[in-house]
C-alpha positions in Angstrom: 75.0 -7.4 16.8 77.6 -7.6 19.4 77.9 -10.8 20.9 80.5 -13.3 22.1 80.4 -15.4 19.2 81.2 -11.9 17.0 83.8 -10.0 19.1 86.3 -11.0 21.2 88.1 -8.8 24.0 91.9 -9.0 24.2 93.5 -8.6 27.8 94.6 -5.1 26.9 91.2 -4.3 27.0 90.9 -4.2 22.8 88.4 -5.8 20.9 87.8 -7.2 17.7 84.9 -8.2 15.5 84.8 -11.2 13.6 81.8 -10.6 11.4 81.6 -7.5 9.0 78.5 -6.3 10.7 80.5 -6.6 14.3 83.5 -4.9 12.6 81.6 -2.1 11.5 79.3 -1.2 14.4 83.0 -1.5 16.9 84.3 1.3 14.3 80.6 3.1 14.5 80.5 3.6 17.9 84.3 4.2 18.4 84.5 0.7 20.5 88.0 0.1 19.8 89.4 4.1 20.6 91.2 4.8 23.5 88.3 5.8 25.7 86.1 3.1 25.3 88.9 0.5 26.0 90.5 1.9 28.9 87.0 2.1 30.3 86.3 -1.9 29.1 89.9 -3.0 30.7 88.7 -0.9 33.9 85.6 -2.5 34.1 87.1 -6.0 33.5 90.1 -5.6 36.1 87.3 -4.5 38.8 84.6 -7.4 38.1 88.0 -9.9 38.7 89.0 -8.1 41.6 85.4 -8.4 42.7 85.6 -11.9 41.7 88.4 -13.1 43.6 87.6 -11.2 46.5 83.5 -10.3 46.8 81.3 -12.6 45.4 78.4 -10.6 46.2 79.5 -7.4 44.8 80.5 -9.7 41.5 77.1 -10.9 41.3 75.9 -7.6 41.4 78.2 -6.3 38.5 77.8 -9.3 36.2 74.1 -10.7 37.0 71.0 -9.5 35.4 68.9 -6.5 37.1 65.8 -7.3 39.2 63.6 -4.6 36.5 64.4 -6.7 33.2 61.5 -5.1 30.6 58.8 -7.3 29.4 58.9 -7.3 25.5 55.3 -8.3 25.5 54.4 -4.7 26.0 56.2 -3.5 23.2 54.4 -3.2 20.1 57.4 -2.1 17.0 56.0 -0.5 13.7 54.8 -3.1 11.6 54.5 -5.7 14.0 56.5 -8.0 15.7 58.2 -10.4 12.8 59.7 -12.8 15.8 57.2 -13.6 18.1 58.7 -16.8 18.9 61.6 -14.4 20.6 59.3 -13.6 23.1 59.7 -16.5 25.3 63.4 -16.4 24.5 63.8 -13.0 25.9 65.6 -12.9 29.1 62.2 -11.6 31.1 60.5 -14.0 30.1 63.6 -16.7 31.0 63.7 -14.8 34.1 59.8 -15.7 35.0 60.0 -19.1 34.1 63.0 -19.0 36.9 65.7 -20.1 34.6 68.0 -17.3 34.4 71.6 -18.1 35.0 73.0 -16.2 38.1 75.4 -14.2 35.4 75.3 -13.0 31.8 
């Protein structure tokens, strides 16, 4: 899994992993090649421009999208082994109004 507490972004647009699993799913899916991080450092430039200088269009980039899926429909083979997760899920934080206004 790929989160902040197991990668962290250098300005230069690189990024490292700080778990093996993290390490090995940046080398997977080529995360650390040339393509992927001149496309991250793009992308991080433009939500700091938008940032400084549109608010609105920041929001847009970084905040959560109005058609967030609802996990409850889901039904994985075998069942789902973390139901609890359910009302973790960012839907269902998102119905119960307490989504932050960015990720």
């Amino acid at each position: 899994m790929l989160t902040a507490d197991t990668v962290a972004v250098d300005e230069d647009g690189t990024i490292h992993g700080h778990t093996r699993e993290a390490r090995r799913l940046i080398r997977i899916l080529a995360l650390d090649e040339r393509p992927a991080t001149e496309f991250r450092l793009l992308w991080n430039s433009i939500a700091t421009l938008a940032r400084q200088f549109d608010p609105s269009l920041w929001l847009r980039i970084m905040g959560f999208p109005a058609d967030l899926p609802d996990l409850r429909r889901l039904k994985p083979p075998g069942g789902n082994k973390r139901p609890e997760g359910l009302q973790l899920s960012w839907y269902a934080r998102g119905a119960r109004g307490e989504l932050p206004a960015t990720y």
